[in-house]
VEXDREN-2710 file (C-alpha; in Angstrom, 1 decimal):
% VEXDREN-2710
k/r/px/py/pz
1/UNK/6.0/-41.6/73.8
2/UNK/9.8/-41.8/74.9
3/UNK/11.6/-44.5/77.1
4/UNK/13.5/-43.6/80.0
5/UNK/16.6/-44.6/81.5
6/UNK/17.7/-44.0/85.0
7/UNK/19.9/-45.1/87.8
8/UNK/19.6/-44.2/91.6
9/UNK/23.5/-43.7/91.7
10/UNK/26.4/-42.5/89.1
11/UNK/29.2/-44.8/89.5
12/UNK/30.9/-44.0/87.0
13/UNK/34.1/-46.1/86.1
14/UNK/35.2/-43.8/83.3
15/UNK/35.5/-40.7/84.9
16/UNK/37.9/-42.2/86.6
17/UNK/40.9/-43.8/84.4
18/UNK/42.3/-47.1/85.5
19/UNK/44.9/-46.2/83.2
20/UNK/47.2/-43.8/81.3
21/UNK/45.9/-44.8/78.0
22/UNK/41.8/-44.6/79.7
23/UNK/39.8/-42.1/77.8
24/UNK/38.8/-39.4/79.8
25/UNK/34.7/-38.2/79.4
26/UNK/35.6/-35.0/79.1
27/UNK/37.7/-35.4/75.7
28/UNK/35.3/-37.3/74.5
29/UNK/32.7/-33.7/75.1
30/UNK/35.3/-31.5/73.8
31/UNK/35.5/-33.9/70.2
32/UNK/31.6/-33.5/70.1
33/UNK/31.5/-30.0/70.6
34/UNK/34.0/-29.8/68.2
35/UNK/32.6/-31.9/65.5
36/UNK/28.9/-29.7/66.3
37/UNK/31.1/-26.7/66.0
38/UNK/32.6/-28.2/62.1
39/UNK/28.9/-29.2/61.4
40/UNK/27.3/-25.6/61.5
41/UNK/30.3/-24.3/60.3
42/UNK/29.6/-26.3/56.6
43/UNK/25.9/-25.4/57.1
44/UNK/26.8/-21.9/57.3
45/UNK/29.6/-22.3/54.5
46/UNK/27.1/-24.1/52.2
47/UNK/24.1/-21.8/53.3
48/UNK/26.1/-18.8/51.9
49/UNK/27.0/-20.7/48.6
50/UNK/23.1/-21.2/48.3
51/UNK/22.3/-17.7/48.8
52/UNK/24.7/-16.3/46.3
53/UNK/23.0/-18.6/43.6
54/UNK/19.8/-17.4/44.7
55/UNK/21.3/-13.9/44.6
56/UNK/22.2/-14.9/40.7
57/UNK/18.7/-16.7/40.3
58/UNK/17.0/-13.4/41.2
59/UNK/19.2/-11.0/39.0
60/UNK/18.8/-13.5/36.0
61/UNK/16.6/-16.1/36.2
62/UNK/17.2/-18.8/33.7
63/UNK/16.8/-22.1/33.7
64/UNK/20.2/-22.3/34.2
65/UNK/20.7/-20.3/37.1
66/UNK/17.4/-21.8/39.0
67/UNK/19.7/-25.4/38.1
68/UNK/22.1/-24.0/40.1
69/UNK/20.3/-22.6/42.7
70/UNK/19.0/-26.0/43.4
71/UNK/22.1/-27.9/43.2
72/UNK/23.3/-25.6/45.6
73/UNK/20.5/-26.1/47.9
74/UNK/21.1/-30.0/47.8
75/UNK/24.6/-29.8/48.8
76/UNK/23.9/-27.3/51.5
77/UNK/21.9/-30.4/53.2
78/UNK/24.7/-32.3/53.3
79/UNK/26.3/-31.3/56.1
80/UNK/23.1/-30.0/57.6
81/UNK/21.8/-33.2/57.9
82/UNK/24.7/-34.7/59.6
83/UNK/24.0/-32.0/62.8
84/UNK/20.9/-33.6/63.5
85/UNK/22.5/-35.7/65.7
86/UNK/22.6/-32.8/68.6
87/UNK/19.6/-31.3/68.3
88/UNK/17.3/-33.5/71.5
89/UNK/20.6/-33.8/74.0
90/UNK/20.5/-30.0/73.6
91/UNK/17.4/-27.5/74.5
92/UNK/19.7/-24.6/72.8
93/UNK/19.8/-26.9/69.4
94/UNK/16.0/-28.2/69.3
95/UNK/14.6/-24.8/70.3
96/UNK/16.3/-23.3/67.4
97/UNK/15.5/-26.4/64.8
98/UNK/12.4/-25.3/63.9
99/UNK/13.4/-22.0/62.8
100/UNK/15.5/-23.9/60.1
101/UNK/14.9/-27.4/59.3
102/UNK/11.1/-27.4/60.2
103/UNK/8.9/-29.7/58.2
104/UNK/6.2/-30.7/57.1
105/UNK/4.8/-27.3/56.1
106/UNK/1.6/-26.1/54.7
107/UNK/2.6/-24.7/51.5
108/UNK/-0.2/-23.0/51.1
109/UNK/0.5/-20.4/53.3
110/UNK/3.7/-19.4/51.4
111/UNK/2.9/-19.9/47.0
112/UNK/0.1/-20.6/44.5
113/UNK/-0.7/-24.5/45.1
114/UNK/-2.3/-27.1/43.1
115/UNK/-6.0/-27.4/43.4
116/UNK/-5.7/-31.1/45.2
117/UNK/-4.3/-29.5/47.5
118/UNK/-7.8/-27.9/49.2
119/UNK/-8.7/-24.3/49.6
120/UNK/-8.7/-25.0/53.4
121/UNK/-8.2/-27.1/56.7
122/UNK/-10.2/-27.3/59.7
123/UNK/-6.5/-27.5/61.9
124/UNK/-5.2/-24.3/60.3
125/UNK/-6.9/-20.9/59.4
126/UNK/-3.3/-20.1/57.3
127/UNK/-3.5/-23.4/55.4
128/UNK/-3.9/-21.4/52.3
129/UNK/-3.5/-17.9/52.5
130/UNK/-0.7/-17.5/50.1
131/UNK/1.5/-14.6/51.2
132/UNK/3.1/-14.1/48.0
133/UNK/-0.4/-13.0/46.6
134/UNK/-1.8/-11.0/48.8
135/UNK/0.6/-8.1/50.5
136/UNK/-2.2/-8.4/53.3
137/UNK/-3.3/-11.0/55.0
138/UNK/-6.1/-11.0/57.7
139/UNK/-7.3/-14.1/59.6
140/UNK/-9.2/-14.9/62.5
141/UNK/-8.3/-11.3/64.0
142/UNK/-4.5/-11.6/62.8
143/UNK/-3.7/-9.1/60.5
144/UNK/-0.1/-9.3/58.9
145/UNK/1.4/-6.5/56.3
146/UNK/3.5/-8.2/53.7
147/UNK/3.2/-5.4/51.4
148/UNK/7.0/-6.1/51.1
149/UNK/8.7/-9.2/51.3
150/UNK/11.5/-9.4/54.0
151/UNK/12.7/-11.4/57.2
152/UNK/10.5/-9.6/59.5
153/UNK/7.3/-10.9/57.7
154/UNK/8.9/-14.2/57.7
155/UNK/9.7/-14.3/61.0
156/UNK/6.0/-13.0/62.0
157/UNK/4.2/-15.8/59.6
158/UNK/6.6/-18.9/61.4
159/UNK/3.9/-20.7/63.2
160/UNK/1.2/-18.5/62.7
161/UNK/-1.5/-19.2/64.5
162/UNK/0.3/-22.0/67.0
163/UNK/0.3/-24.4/64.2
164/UNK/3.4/-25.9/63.4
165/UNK/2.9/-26.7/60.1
166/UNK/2.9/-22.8/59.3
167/UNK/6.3/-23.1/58.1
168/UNK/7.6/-19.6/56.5
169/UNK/11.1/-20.1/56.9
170/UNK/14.4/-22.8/56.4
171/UNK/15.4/-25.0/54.5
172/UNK/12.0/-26.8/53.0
173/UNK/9.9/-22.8/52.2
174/UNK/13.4/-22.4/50.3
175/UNK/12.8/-25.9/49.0
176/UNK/9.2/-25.5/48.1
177/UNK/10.1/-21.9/45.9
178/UNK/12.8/-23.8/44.1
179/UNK/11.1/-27.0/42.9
180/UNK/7.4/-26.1/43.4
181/UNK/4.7/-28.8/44.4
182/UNK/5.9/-32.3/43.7
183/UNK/2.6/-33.8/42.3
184/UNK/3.8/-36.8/40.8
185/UNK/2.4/-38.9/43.7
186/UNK/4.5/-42.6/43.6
187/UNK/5.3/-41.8/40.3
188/UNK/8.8/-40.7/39.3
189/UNK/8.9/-37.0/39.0
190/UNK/10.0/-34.2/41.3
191/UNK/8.7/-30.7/42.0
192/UNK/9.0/-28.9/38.2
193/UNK/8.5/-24.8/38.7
194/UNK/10.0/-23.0/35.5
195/UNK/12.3/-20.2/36.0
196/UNK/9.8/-17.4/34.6
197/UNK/8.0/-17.9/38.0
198/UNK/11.0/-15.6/39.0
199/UNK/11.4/-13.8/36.0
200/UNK/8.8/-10.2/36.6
201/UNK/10.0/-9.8/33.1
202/UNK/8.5/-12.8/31.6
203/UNK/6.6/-13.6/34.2
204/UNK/4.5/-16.8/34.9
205/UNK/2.2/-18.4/37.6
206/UNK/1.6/-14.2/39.0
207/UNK/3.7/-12.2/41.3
208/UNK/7.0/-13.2/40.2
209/UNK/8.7/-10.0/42.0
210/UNK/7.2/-11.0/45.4
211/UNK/8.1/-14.7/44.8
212/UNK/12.1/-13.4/44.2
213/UNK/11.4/-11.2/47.8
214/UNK/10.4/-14.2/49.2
215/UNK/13.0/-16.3/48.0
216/UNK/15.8/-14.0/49.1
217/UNK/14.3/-13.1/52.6
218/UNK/14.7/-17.1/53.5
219/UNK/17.9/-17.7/52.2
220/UNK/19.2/-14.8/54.1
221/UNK/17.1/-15.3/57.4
222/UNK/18.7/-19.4/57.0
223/UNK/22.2/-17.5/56.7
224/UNK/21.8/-15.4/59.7
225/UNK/20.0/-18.7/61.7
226/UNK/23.1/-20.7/61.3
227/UNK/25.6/-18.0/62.0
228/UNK/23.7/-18.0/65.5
229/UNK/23.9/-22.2/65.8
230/UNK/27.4/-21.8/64.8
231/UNK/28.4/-19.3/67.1
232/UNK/26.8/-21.3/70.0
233/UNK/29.0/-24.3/69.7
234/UNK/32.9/-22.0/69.4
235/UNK/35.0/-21.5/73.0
236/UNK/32.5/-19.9/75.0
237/UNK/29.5/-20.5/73.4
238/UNK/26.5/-21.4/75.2
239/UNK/25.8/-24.7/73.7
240/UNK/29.5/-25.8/74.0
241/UNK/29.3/-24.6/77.7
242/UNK/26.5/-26.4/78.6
243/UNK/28.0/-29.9/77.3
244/UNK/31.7/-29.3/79.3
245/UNK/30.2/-27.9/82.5
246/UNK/29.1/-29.9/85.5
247/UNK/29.4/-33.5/85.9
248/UNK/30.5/-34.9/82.5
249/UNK/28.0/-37.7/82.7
250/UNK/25.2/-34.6/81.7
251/UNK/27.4/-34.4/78.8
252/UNK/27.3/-37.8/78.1
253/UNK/23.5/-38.2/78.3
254/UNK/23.1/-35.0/76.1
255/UNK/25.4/-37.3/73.1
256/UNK/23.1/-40.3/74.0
257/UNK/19.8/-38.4/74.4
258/UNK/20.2/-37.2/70.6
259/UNK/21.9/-40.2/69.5
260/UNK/19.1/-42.6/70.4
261/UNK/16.0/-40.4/69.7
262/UNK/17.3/-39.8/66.1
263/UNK/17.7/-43.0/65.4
264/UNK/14.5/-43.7/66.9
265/UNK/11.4/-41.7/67.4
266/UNK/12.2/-39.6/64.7
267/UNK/14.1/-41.1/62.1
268/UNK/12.8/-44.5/62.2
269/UNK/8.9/-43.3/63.6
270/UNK/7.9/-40.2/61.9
271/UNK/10.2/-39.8/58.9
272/UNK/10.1/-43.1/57.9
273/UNK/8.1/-45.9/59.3
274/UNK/5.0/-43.4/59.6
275/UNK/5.3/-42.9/55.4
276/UNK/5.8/-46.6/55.1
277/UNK/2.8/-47.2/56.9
278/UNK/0.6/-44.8/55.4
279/UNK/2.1/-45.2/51.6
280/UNK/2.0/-41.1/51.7
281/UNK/4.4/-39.7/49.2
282/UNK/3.5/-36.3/51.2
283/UNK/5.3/-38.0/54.3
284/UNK/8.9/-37.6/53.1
285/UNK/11.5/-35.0/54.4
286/UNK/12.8/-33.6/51.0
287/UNK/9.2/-34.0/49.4
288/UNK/9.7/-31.2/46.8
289/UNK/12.7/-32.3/45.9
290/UNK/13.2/-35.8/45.8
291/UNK/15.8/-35.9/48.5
292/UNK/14.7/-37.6/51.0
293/UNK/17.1/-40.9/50.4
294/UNK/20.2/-38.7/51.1
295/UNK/18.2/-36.6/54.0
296/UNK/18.2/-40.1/55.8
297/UNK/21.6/-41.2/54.9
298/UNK/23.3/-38.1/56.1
299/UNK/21.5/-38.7/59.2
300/UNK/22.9/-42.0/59.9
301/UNK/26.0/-40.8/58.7
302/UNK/25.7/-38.0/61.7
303/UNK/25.1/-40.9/64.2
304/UNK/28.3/-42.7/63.5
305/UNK/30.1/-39.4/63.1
306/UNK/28.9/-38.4/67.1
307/UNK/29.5/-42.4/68.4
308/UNK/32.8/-42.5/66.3
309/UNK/34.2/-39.0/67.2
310/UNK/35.1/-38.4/63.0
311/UNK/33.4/-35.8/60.7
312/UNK/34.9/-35.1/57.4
313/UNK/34.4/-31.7/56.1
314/UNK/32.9/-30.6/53.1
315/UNK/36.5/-29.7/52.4
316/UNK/37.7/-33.0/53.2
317/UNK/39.7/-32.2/55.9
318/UNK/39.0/-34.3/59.1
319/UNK/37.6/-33.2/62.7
320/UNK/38.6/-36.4/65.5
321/UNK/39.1/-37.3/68.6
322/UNK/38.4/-39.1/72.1
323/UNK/35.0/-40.9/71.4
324/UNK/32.2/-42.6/72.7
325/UNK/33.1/-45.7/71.2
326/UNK/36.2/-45.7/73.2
327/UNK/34.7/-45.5/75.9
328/UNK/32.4/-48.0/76.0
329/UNK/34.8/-50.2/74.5
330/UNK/37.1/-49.7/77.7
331/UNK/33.9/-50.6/79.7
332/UNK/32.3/-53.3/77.8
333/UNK/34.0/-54.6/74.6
334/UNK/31.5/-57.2/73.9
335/UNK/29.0/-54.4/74.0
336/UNK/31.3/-52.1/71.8
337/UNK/31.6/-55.0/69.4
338/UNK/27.5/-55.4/69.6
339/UNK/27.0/-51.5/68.7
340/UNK/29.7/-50.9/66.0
341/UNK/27.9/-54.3/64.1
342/UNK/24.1/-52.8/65.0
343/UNK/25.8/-49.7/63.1
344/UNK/27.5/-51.0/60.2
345/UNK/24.0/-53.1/59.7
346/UNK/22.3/-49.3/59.7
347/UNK/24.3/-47.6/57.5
348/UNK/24.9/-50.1/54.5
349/UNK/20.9/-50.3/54.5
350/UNK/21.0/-46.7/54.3
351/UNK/23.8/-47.4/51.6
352/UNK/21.2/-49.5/49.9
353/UNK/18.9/-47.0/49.9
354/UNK/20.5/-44.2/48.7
355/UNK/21.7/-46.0/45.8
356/UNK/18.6/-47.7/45.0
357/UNK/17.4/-43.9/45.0
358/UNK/20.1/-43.0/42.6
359/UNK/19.5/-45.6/40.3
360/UNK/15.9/-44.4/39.3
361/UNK/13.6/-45.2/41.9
362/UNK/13.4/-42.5/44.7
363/UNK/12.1/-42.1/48.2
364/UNK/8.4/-41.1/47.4
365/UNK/8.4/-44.2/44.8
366/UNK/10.0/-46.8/47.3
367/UNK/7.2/-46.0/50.0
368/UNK/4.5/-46.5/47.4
369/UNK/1.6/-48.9/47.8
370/UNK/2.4/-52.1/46.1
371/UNK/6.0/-51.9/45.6
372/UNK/6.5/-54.3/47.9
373/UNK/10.6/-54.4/47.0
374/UNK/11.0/-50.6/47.5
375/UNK/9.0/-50.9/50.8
376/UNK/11.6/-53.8/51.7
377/UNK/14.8/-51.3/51.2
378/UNK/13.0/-48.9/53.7
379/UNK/12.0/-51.0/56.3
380/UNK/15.6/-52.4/56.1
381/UNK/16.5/-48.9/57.4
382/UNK/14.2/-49.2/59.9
383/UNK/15.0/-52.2/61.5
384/UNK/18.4/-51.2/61.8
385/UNK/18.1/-48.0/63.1
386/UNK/15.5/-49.7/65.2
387/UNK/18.2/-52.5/66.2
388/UNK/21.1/-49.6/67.3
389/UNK/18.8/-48.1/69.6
390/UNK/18.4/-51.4/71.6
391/UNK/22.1/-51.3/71.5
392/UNK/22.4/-47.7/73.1
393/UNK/20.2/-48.2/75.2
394/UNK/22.9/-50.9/76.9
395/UNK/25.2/-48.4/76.7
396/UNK/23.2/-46.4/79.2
397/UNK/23.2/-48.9/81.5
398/UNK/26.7/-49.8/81.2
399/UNK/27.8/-46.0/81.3
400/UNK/25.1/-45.8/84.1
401/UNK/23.7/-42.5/82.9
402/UNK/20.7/-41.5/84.3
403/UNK/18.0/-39.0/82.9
404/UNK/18.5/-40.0/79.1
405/UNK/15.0/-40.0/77.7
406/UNK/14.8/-41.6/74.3
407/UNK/12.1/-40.1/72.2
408/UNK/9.1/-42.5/70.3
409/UNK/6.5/-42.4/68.0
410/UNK/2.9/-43.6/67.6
411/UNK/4.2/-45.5/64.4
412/UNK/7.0/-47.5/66.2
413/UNK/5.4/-47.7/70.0
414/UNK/1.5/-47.5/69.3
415/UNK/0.6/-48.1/65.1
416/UNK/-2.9/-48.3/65.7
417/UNK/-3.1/-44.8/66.7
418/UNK/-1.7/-43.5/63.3
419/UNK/-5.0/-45.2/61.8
420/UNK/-7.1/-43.4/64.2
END
């Protein structure tokens, strides 16, 4: 479902200053182009740091290399997560997304699985073909040679089948061959895979040297991906063009477009409310890993860094400039005072969260039947992030933009259908 906003006319006060001191729309596009520009930037930085500890995983695996491996991977989501806040403004972003941050995933396809997990499902003929097993793989008149490992096979296994959920590739298959199955349930407990499942050596759970292919074919393909994502937002790049030409209201509904469907359809509706809902410890983000608290906190962290013009590096170092809250604060300051408060409420929920998280009881736990307190902290999230969105949705109107469509979800717009 999404909501749509329209007007018959632009009018638009701020693209033309009343002022000296009046903020001009098109700085405001240049400090969000610059800010998506930082973002992939750290992905890419922290996507390389990930693959050289895979690199050392592979060449020694040890407990204490696959440690490291994952920590690296965790920190690597960090700044990913905050560039989520571009991806439905912009066709170039969400037509790449899947390639990297696609999710949920069968994991069948990829590794060995527990046997709750079914041999197979009537929606997908891959659900469990396990590609690390078998160098050959025929189904349903699709034949694919993975007698070795590499990004080609990858690339050729990515929605096999036109089903989504035939993930092969980003940052969760990464996250899946790191931690393993997470079959605790509600219970505390994350994915637990040993290091000898990469160790041919000593090896454990079978086919450790096509497991390590695997492994390094994804962290590389991830490398390469953001490289692209990156390269798209510098001077000249396509996704940077296509915010600064034209009309800079199309620029401003491309900020407002990703700023209100994050918070919304999919943030609040499918990665959180729909879990909630359900009690499904298999509907979190980060499942394998038990990161789904900071997942969702870096992603309100990405809304206020788009509204706010302000990202802080992974270095520290700050990226600013003109911003959006400017400008509606110059055309509505009882309106700017409205959103900054619908935001602040948002993120020290998500505050909440995250450190409720970090004190022992994680996301999976939190969403679990009966814990009526954990289920409180979540929905607190919710209702904030379900609060801003009423908030920019004024800001459309105010800005009149027209052709913002703010994406839903059955949980949020329609819950009986989730039950269906």
């Amino acid at each position: 479902m999404k909501h749509a906003f329209g007007t018959a006319a632009l009018v638009l006060a701020f693209a033309v200053p009343s002022s000296a001191s009046a903020v001009e729309a098109s700085a405001v596009l240049e400090t969000y182009s610059n800010i998506a520009l930082a973002g992939y930037q750290d992905s890419l930085e922290t996507a390389k740091k990930l693959d050289a500890a895979i690199d050392e995983l592979a060449a020694d695996p040890t407990q204490e290399t696959l440690r490291a491996a994952r920590q690296a991977w965790l920190q690597a989501r960090v700044p990913y997560q905050q560039t989520e806040a571009f991806r439905f403004g912009n066709p170039i972003v969400d037509e790449w997304e899947g390639r990297v941050n696609a999710w949920p995933l069968d994991e069948g396809l990829i590794d060995y699985v527990d046997g709750s997990y079914g041999a197979e499902s009537d929606a997908n003929a891959f659900y469990s073909v396990n590609v690390i097993a078998n160098p050959k793989i025929s189904v349903g008149g699709t034949d694919v040679d993975a007698s070795t490992i590499n990004a080609e096979v990858l690339e050729s296994l990515q929605e096999i089948g036109g089903i989504e959920a035939n993930v092969s590739r980003g940052y969760h298959a990464i996250e899946f061959l790191l931690w393993g199955q997470d079959l605790n349930g509600s219970d505390a407990g994350a994915g637990a895979r040993p290091a000898t499942e990469f160790d041919p050596a000593n090896c454990t759970g079978g086919h450790c040297e096509r497991r390590v292919q695997y492994l390094t074919a994804a962290s590389d393909l991830l490398v390469t991906d953001l490289q692209e994502m990156a390269a798209n937002w510098e001077d000249g790049g396509a996704a940077r063009l296509a915010v600064a030409e034209g009309d800079p209201a199309n620029g401003l509904t491309k900020i407002l477009t990703g700023l209100g469907s994050l918070s919304y359809g999919e943030l609040a509706g499918e990665r959180m409310k729909l879990g909630l809902m359900l009690h499904d410890p298999e509907e979190e983000h980060d499942c394998f890993s038990d990161n789904t608290h900071n997942s969702h906190f870096y992603d309100v962290v990405g809304i206020n860094n788009v509204y706010h013009g302000r990202y802080q590096r992974v270095d520290g170092s700050m990226v600013e400039g003109a911003s959006l809250a400017e400008l509606v604060r110059e055309t509505d300051p009882g309106l700017a005072d409205e959103v900054e408060t619908r935001l602040k409420e948002t993120m020290e929920a998500a505050k909440t969260l995250k450190a409720r998280a970090e004190g022992g009881e994680v996301y999976d736990q939190m969403i679990g039947e009966g814990n009526s307190e954990g289920n409180a902290v979540v929905q607190a999230v919710i209702d904030g992030l379900m609060a801003q969105t009423r908030s920019l949705e004024r800001v459309i109107t105010a800005l009149d933009l027209g052709g913002v469509t703010i994406e839903g979800s059955d949980s949020l717009d329609n819950p009986g259908a989730v039950f269906e």
